[in-house]
TORVEXFI-398354 format. One line per field, with one value per residue (C-alpha): residue number from 0; x, y, z. Coordinates in Angstrom, 3 decimals, padded with zeros to 6 digits. Layout:
BEGIN
resi <- NUM; ...
u <- X; ...
v <- Y; ...
w <- Z; ...
***
This chain:
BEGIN
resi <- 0; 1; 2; 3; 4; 5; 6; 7; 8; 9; 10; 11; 12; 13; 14; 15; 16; 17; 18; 19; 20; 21; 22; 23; 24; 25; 26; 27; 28; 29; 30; 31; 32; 33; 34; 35; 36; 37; 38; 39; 40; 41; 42; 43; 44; 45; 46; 47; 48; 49; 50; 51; 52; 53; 54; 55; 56; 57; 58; 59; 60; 61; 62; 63; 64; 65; 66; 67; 68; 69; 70; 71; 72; 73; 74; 75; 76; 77; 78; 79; 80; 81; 82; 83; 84; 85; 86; 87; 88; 89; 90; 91; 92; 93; 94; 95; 96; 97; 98; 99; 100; 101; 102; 103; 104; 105; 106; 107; 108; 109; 110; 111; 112; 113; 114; 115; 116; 117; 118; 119; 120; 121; 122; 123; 124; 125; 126; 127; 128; 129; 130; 131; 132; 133; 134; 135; 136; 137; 138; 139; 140; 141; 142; 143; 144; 145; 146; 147; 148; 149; 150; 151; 152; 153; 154; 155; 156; 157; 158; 159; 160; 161; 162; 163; 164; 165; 166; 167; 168; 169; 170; 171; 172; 173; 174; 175; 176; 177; 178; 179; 180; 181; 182; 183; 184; 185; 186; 187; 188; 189; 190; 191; 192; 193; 194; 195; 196; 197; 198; 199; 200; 201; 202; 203; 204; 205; 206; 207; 208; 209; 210; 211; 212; 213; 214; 215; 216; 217; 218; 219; 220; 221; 222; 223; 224; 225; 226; 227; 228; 229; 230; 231; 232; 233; 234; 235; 236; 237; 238; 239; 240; 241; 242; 243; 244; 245; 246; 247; 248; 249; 250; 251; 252; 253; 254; 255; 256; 257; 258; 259; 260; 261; 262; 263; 264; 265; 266; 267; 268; 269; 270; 271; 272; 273; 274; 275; 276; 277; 278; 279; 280; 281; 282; 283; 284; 285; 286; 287; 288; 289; 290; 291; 292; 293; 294; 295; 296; 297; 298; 299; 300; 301; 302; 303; 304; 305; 306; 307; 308; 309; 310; 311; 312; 313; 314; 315; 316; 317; 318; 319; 320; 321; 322; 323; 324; 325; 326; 327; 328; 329; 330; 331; 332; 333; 334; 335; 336; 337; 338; 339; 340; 341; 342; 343; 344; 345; 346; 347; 348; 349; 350; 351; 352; 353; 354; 355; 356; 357; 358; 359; 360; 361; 362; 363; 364; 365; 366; 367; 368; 369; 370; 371; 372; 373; 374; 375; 376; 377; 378; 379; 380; 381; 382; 383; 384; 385; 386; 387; 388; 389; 390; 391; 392; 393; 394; 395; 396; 397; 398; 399; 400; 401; 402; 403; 404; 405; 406; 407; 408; 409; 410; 411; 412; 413; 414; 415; 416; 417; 418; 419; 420; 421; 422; 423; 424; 425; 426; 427; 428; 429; 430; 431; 432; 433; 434; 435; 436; 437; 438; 439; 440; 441; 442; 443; 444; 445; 446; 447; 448; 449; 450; 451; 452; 453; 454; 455; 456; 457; 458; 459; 460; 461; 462; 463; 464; 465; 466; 467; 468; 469; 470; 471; 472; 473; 474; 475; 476; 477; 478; 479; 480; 481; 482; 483; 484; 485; 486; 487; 488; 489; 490; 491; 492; 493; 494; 495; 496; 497; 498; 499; 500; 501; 502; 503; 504; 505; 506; 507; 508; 509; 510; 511; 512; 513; 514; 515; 516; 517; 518; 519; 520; 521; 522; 523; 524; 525; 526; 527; 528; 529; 530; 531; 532; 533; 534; 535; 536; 537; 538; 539; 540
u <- 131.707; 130.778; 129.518; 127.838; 125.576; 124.809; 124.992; 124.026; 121.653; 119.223; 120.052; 119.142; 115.873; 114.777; 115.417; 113.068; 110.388; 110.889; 110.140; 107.500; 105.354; 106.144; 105.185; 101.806; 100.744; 098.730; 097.621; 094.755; 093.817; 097.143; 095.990; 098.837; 098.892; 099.297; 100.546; 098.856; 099.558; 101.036; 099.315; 095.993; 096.014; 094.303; 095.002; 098.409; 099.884; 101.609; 105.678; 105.585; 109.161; 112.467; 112.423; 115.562; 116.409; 115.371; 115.192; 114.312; 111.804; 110.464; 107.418; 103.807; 102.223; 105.555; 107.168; 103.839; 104.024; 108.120; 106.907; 104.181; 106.879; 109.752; 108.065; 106.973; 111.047; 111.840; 112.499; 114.770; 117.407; 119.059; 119.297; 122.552; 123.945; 122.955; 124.587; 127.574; 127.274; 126.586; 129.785; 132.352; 132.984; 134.375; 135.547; 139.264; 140.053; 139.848; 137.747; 134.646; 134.084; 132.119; 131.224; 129.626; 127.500; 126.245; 125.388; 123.555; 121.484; 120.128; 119.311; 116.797; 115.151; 115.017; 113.843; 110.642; 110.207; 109.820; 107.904; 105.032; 105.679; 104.908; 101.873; 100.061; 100.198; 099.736; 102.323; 102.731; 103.716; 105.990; 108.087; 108.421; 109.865; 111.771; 113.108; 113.578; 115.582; 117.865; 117.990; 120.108; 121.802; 123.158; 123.880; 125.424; 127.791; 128.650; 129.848; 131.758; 133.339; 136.948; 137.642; 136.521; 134.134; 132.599; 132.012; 130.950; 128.724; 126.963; 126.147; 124.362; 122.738; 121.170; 119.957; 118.294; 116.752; 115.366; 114.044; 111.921; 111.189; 109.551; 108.021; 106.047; 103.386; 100.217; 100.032; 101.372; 103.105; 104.944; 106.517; 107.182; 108.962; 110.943; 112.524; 113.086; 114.929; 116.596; 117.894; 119.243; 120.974; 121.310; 123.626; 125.376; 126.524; 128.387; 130.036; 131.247; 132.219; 134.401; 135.919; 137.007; 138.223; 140.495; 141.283; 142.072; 144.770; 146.299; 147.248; 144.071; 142.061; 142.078; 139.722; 141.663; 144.534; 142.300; 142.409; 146.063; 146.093; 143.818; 145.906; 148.690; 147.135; 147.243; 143.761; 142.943; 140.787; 138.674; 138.445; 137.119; 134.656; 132.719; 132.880; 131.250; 128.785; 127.690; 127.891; 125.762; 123.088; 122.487; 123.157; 120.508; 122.728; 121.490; 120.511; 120.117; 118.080; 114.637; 114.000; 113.721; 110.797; 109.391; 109.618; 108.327; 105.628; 104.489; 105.832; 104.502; 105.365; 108.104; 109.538; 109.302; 111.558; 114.108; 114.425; 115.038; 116.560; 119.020; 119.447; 120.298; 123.662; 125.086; 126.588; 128.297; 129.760; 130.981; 132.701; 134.095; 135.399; 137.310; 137.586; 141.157; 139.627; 142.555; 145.507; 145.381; 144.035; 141.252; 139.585; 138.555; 136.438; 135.701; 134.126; 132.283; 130.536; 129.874; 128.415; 125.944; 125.243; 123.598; 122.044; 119.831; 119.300; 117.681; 116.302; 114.351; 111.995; 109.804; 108.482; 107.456; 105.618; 104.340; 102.998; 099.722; 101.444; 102.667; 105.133; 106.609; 107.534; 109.385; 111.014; 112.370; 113.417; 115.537; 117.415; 118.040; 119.048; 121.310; 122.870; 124.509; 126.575; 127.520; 129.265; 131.013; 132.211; 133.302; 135.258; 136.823; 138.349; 139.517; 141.079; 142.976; 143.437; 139.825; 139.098; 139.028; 136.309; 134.109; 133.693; 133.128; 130.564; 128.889; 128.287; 127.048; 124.569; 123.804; 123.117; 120.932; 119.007; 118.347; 116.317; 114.736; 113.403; 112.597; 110.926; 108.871; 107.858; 106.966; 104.890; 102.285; 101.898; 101.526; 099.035; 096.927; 096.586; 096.728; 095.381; 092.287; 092.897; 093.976; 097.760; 096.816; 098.359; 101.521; 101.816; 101.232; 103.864; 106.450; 105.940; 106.460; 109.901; 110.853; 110.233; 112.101; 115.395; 114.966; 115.321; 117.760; 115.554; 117.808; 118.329; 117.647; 119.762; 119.976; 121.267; 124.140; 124.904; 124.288; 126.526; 129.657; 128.796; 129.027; 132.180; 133.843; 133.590; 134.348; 137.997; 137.152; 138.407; 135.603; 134.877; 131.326; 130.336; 129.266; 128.496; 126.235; 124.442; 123.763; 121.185; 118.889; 118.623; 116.783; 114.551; 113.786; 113.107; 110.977; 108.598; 108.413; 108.040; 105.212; 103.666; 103.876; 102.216; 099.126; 098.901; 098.772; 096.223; 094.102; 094.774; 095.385; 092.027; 093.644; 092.843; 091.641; 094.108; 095.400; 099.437; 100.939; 104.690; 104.743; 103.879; 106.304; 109.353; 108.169; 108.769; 112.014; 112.932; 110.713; 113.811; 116.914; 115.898; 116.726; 119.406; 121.132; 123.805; 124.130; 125.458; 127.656; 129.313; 129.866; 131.027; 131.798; 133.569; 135.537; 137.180; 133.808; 132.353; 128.470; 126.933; 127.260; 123.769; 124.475; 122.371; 124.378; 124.439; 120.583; 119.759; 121.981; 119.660; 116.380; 116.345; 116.370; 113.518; 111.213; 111.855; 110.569; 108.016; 106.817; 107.252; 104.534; 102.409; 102.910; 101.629; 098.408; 097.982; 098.135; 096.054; 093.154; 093.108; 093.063; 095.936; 096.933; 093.615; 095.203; 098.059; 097.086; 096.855; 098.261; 101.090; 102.954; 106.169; 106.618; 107.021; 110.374; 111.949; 114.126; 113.145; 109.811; 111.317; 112.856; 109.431; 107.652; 110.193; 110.423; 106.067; 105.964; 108.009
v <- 124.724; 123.806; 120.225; 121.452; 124.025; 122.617; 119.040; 118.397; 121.051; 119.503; 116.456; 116.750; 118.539; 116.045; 113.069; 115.512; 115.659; 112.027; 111.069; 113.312; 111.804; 108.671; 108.880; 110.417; 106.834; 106.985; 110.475; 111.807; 111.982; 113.478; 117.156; 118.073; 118.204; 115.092; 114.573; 113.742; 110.269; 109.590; 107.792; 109.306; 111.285; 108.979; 107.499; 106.870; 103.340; 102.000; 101.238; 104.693; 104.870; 102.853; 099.841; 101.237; 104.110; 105.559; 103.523; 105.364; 108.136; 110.157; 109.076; 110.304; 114.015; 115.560; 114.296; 115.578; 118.877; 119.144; 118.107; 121.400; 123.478; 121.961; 121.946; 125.865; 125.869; 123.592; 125.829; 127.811; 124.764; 125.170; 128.987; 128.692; 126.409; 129.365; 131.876; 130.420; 129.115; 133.173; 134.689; 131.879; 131.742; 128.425; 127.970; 127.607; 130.028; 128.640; 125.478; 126.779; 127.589; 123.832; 123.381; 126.917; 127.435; 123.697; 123.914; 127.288; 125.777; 122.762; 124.943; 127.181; 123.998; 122.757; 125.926; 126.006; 122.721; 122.581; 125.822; 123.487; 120.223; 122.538; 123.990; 120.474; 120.453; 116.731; 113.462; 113.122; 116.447; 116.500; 113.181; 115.010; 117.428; 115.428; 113.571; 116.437; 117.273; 114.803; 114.699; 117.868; 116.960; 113.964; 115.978; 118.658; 116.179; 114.776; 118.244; 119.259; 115.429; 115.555; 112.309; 108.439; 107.416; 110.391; 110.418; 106.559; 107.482; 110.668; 108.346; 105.478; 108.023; 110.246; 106.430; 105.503; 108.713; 109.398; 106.210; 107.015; 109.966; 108.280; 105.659; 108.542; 107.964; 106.088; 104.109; 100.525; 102.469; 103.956; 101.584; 099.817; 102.870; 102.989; 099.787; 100.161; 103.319; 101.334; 098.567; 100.666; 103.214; 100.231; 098.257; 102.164; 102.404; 098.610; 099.937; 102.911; 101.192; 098.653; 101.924; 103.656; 100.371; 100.082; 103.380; 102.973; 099.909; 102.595; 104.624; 107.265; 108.708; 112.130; 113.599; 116.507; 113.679; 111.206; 112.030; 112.017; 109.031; 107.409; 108.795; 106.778; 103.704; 100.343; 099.798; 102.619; 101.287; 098.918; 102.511; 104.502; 101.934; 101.364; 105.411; 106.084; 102.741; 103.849; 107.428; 107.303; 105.838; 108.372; 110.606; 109.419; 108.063; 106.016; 102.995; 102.869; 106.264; 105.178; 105.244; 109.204; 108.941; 106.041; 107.437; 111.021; 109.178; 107.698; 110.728; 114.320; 117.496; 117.617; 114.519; 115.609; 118.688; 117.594; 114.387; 116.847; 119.474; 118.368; 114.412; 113.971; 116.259; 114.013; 111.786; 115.129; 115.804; 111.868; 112.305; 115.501; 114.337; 111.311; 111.327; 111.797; 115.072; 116.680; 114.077; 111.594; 111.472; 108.752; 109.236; 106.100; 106.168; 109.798; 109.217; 106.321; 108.493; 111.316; 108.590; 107.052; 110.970; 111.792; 108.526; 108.941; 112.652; 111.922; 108.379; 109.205; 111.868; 109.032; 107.290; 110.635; 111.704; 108.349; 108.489; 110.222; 111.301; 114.251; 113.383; 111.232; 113.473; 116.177; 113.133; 112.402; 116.252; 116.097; 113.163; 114.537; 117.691; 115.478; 115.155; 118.224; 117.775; 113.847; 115.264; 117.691; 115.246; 113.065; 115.931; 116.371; 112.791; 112.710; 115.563; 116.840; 120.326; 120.820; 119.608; 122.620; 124.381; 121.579; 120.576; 124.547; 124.628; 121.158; 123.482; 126.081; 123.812; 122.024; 124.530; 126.590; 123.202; 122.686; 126.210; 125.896; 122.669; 122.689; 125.916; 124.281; 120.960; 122.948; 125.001; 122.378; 122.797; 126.786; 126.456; 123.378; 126.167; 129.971; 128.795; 130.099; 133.175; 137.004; 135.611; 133.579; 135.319; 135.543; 131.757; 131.398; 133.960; 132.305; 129.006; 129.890; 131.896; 128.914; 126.210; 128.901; 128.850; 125.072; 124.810; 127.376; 130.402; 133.570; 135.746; 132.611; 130.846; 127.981; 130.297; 131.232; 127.472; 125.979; 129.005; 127.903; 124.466; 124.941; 127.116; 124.372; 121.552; 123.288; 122.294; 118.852; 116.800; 113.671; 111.944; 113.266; 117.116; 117.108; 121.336; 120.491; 117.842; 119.833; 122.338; 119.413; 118.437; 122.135; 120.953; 117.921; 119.292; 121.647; 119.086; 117.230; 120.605; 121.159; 117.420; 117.806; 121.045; 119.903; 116.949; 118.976; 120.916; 118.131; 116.874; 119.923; 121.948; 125.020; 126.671; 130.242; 130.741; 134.330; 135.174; 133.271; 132.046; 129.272; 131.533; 134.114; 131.263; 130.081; 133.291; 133.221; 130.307; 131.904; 134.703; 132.666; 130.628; 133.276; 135.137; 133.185; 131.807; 135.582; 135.879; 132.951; 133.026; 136.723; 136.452; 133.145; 131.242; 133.999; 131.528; 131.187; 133.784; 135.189; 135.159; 138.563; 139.519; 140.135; 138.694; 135.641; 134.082; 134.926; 133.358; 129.981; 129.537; 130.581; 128.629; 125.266; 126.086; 127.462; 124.176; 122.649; 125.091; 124.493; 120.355; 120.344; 122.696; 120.122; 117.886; 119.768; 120.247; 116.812; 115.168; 118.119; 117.568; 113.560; 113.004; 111.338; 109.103; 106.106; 106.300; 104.223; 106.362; 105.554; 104.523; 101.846; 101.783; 100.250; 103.356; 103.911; 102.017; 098.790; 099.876; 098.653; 094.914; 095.845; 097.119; 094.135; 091.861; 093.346; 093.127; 089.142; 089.238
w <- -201.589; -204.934; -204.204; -201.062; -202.906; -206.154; -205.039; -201.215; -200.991; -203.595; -202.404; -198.837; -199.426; -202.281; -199.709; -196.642; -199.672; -200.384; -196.683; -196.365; -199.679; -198.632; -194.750; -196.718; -198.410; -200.851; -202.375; -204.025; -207.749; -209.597; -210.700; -212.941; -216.536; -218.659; -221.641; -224.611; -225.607; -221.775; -219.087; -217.893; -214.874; -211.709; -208.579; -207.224; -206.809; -204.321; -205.715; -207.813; -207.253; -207.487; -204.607; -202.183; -203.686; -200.210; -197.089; -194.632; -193.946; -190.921; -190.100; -188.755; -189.448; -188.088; -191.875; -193.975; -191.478; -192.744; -196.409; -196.277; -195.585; -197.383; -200.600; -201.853; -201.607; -203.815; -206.637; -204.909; -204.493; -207.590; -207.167; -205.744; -208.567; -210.891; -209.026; -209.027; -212.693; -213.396; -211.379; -211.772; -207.755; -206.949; -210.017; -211.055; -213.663; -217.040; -216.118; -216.342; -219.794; -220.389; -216.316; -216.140; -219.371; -218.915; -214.788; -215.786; -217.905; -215.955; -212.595; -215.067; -216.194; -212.572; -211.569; -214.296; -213.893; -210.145; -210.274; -212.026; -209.616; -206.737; -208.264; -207.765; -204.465; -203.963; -202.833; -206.336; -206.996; -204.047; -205.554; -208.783; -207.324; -204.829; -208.342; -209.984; -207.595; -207.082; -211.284; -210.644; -207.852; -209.673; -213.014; -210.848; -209.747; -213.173; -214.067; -210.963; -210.710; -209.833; -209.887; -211.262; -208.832; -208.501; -212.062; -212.067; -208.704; -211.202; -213.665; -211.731; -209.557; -212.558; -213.839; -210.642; -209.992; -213.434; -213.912; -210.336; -212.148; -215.191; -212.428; -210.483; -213.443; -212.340; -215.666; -216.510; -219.791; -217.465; -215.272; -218.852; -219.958; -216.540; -217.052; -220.364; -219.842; -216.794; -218.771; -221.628; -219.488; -217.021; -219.957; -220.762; -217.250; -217.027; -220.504; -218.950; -215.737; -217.849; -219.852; -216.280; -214.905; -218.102; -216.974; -213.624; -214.587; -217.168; -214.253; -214.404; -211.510; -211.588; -214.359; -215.490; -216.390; -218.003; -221.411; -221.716; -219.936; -222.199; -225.485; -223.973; -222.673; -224.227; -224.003; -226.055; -228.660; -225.904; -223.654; -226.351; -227.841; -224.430; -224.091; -227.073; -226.138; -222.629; -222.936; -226.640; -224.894; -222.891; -225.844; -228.166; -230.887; -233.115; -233.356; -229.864; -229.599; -229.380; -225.717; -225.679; -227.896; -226.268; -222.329; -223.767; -225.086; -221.227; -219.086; -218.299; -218.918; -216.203; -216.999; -220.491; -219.772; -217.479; -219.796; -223.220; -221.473; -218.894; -219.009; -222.474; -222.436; -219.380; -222.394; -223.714; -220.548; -220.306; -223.808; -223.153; -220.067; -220.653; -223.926; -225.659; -227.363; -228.907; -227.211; -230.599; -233.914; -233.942; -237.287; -237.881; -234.269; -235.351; -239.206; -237.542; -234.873; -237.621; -239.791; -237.019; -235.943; -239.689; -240.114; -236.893; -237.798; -241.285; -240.394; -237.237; -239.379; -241.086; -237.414; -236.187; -239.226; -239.326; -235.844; -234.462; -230.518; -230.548; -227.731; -230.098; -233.112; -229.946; -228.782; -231.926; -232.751; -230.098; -231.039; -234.725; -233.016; -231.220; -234.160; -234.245; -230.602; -231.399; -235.130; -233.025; -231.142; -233.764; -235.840; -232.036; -231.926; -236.063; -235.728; -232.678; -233.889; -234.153; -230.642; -228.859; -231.145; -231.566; -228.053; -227.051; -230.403; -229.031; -225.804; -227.080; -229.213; -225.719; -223.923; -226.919; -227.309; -223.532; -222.949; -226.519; -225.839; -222.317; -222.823; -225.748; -223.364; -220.714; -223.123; -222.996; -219.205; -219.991; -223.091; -220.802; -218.058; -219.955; -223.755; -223.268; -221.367; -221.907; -222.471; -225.241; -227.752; -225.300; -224.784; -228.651; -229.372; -226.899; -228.079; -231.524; -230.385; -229.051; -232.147; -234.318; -232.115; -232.029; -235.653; -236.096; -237.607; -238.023; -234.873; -232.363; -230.337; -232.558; -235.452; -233.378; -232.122; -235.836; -236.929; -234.992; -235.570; -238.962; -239.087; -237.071; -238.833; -241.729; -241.432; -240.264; -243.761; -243.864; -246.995; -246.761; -246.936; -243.553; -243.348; -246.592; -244.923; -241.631; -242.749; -243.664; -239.603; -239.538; -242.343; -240.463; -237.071; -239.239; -240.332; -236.584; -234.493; -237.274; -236.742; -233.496; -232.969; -235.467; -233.621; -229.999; -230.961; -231.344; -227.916; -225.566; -224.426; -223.520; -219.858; -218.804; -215.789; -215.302; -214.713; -212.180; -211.399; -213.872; -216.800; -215.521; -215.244; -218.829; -220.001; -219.154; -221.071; -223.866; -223.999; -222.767; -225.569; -228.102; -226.787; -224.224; -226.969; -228.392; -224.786; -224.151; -227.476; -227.027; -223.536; -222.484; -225.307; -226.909; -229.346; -231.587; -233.032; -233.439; -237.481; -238.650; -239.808; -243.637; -246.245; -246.898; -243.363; -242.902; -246.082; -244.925; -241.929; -243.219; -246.128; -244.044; -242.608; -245.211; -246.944; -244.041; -243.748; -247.792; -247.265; -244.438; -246.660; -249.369; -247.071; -245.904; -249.471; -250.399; -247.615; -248.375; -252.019; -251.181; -252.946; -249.779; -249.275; -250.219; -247.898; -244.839; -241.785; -238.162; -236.241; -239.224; -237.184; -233.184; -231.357; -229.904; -232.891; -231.558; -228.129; -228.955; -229.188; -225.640; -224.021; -225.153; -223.738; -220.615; -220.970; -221.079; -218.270
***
C-alpha cells in the first residue's frame, strides 16, 4: 500500500499531466515567477523536456480536456504520502524513524510547490507540476526501497526527471544547466551502480541486509569509495558541489525548492542505506569525509560573496549547510558506536533544513506576488523566521538540529575539534542568507496580490520551519534530546550568528565609507566553481 500511494499515485497523474501538456504543443508566454539571475520568462520551446522520458501521450482536446481537470489536483497527490508519514500506517514498527520524518517532509514541499505550478495555469505550468511530481514519486521510492533495483531504479529515475525539471526553462542557460546536472548525477549513478553490483556478487539484495553484508564483503573498500562518490554528488560535497549553485542560478522558484529542499537529501538516504553505519569502524573513510565536509562549508562562502545573483549565494548556503549532515555521516562510519545518533541527528538536520529552505525559496514566489500588499509585513516577517532557523538562531528548528548535531559528535575522537569548527557554518550561512537577501531586493519588484492558497501553504512552511524539529526530536527520535533553554545553550547558538550579523555590517560599513572602492566589483570567480569548466564543455559541443 505504501508504494501504491506515495509512489504510483503521483506517478500516474504526473504521466496524465505530461500527456496532456504535450498533446497541447506549444503554450503561451510562461506567467510564473522567475528568478532573478535565471532565464527570462518567454515563449516555450519545442524539446522542454527529456527526449523519451515519456513516449506516449493521449492525443487531441480529449488529453487538454483530462489535463484541465487533472491539474487543480495536483497538490493533493502527495497528501496521502503525508498521512501516512504522520500516523506510521504501513509502516513496520521501528523502521520508520528515518523513512517517516524524511517522506513527511518532501510531500509539504511538493504540496507548496505544486500549489504555485498550478497557479500558472499554462502547459508550462502543467509540466512543472507533472515533474514535480514525478520528483516525489521517484524520491518516495528511494525511501520506501526494499530492495537493490528498486533503489538503483529511484536513483536514475529522480536524475531523469529532475533534469526535465531544470529543462522546462525556456532559456539556453537552462538546457546548459540540465545537462550539466545530467552528466554529474549521470557519472554519480554508474558509481553507485558499480557499488550495488559489488554488492550483489557479495551476496546482498535485500536492503535491510546490506550493510552487514557490506561490513563483511571483500570488496569493502571499492563498495564504500563509489558510495561516498555517487551518492556525494548528489549530496553537494565538495569539490564536486558546484552544480547546486550553478542550476539555482538558471531555474525558478519551483525548481529552486524541490532542488534545496527534497533532491539534495536523496544522497543521505543512499548513505544511510547501504552504508556499513555502525557494522565496522572505517575511520580512515570517516576523517576523510569529515575533512572534505568542512572544507566545502568554509570554502564555498568567498564565490557567493563574490558574486552579484542572488540565486547563487542560497545555492551555496545550502551546500555549507550540507556540511552539517555529510560530518554526521562521517563520525557514523569512524566510529560504530556513534552510528545510531549521528545518522538520527543527520535527520533531524535534513529534515529542519528542507522546510527552512524550501520555505525561504519559495519566499521569492510569495514576496514577487504579496510584497507590495496588506501582508507585507507578514511575508517579511515569515521570511525572516525562516533565514533565522536556517542559520540556527535560538528557538528555531535549526537550533534544535545544530543542538543534537553538536552533542553527537561530541564523542566522535577526530584529530580536529570538529564541535568548535561547526558554529562557524552558522556564521557563514549568516553572511550568504544576508548577500543574498541585499542582492534580492535589488531584483524582485514586489506584487500587490491579496491572500490566496499559495500564501496560506507558505505559511505553513513559515511555522514547520521553526518548530517542526521541536516536534520530531521530542516525539519521533526519543534518543536525542531538545537544548534546554538556559543561558549557556542560547548564548552557543546566538553568538554564531551575530558574528555573522556584525561581519556583513562590517561590510556595509566598509563599502559606504569607500574603504572598499578599490576592490574590483563583480562576479571574479566562474559560477558554479569546477562545474563552470563542465558547462562550457558541454557549450562547444
Amino acid at each position: 500500500m505504501l508504494l501504491l500511494l506515495v509512489v504510483a499515485l503521483p506517478a500516474a497523474l504526473a504521466v496524465v499531466l505530461l500527456g496532456a501538456a504535450r498533446s497541447q504543443g506549444r503554450g503561451g508566454p510562461h506567467t510564473g515567477p522567475a528568478r532573478p539571475g535565471g532565464p527570462v520568462p518567454g515563449p516555450e520551446q519545442p524539446g522542454a523536456h527529456v527526449p523519451g522520458l515519456i513516449t506516449t501521450a493521449p492525443g487531441g482536446g480529449g488529453a487538454q480536456t483530462v489535463g484541465r481537470l487533472i491539474a487543480p489536483l495536483a497538490p493533493a497527490a502527495p497528501l496521502p504520502a503525508m498521512a501516512l508519514a504522520v500516523t506510521g500506517a504501513g509502516f513496520a514498527p521501528g523502521a520508520g524513524s528515518m523513512t517517516r520524518p524524511l517522506l513527511l517532509v518532501a510531500a509539504l514541499i511538493c504540496t507548496a510547490t505544486l500549489v504555485t505550478t498550478t497557479r500558472l495555469r499554462t502547459t508550462r505550468g502543467d509540466r512543472l507540476s507533472a515533474l514535480v511530481l514525478l520528483c516525489f514519486a521517484t524520491h518516495g521510492l528511494l525511501l520506501l526501497a526494499t530492495d537493490l533495483a528498486q533503489l538503483l531504479v529511484a536513483c536514475v529515475g529522480t536524475t531523469l526527471a529532475v533534469t526535465a525539471l531544470i529543462r522546462t526553462g525556456p532559456s539556453a542557460a537552462s538546457a546548459r544547466a540540465a545537462r550539466v546536472y545530467l552528466v554529474v548525477t549521470g557519472a554519480g549513478d554508474l558509481a553507485v551502480a558499480g557499488a550495488l553490483v559489488l554488492i550483489l556478487r557479495s551476496g546482498g539484495w535485500r536492503l535491510s541486509e546490506v550493510p552487514q553484508v557490506v561490513a563483511g564483503s571483500p570488496q569493502l573498500v571499492p563498495i564504500v569509495c563509489l558510495l561516498l562518490l555517487g551518492f556525494g554528488v548528489r549530496a553537494c560535497v565538495f569539490p564536486v558541489h558546484g552544480w547546486l549553485p550553478l542550476v539555482e542560478s538558471r531555474s525558478s522558484v519551483p525548481v529552486g525548492a524541490v532542488l534545496s529542499g527534497m533532491v539534495v537529501s536523496t544522497g543521505l538516504i543512499g548513505w544511510i542505506r547501504l552504508l556499513p553505519l555502525g557494522e565496522t569502524a572505517l575511520p580512515g573513510w570517516g576523517s576523510a569525509l569529515v575533512a572534505f565536509a568542512l572544507t566545502g562549508s568554509f570554502l564555498v562562502v568567498l564565490p557567493a560573496l563574490l558574486d552579484p545573483d542572488p540565486e547563487i549565494s542560497l545555492g551555496y548556503s545550502t551546500v555549507s549547510q550540507l556540511g552539517f549532515v555529510t560530518v554526521l555521516i562521517g563520525a557514523a562510519l569512524a566510529v560504530p558506536e556513534l552510528a545510531e545518533a549521528c545518522v538520527l541527528s543527520a535527520v533531524v538536520y535534513a529534515v529542519h533544513h528542507a522546510m527552512a529552505k524550501g520555505g525561504l525559496i519559495l519566499a521569492v514566489s510569495i514576496w514577487e506576488r504579496h510584497g507590495a500588499s496588506r501582508l507585507r509585513w507578514w511575508v517579511l516577517g515569515g521570511s525572516a523566521m525562516l533565514a533565522l532557523a536556517v542559520v540556527g538562531a535560538p528557538l528555531g528548528s535549526g537550533a534544535v538540529a545544530k543542538y543534537a548535531a553538536k552533542r553527537t559528535l561530541s564523542e566522535a575522537p577526530f584529530v580536529v575539534d570538529v564541535v568548535a569548527a561547526l558554529p562557524f557554518i552558522s556564521t557563514g550561512s549568516t553572511l550568504l542568507l544576508i548577500w543574498a537577501g541585499l542582492t534580492l531586493r535589488r531584483h524582485l519588484r514586489p506584487g500587490t496580490v491579496g491572500a490566496d492558497l499559495e500564501l496560506l501553504a507558505w505559511s505553513g512552511f513559515c511555522l514547520g520551519g521553526t518548530v517542526l524539529a521541536w516536534v520530531l526530536v521530542a516525539r519521533w527520535v526519543p534518543v536525542l534530546s531538545v537544548p534546554s533553554l538556559d543561558l549557556v545553550t542560547l548564548w552557543q547558538a546566538t553568538w554564531p550568528v551575530l558574528l555573522g550579523l556584525g561581519l556583513a555590517g562590517l561590510g556595509m560599513l566598509s563599502v559606504r565609507t569607500g574603504l572598499a572602492g578599490r576592490l574590483p566589483r563583480g562576479r571574479r570567480l566562474p559560477r558554479g566553481d569546477l562545474m563552470a569548466l563542465l558547462e562550457r564543455a558541454l557549450h562547444r559541443r
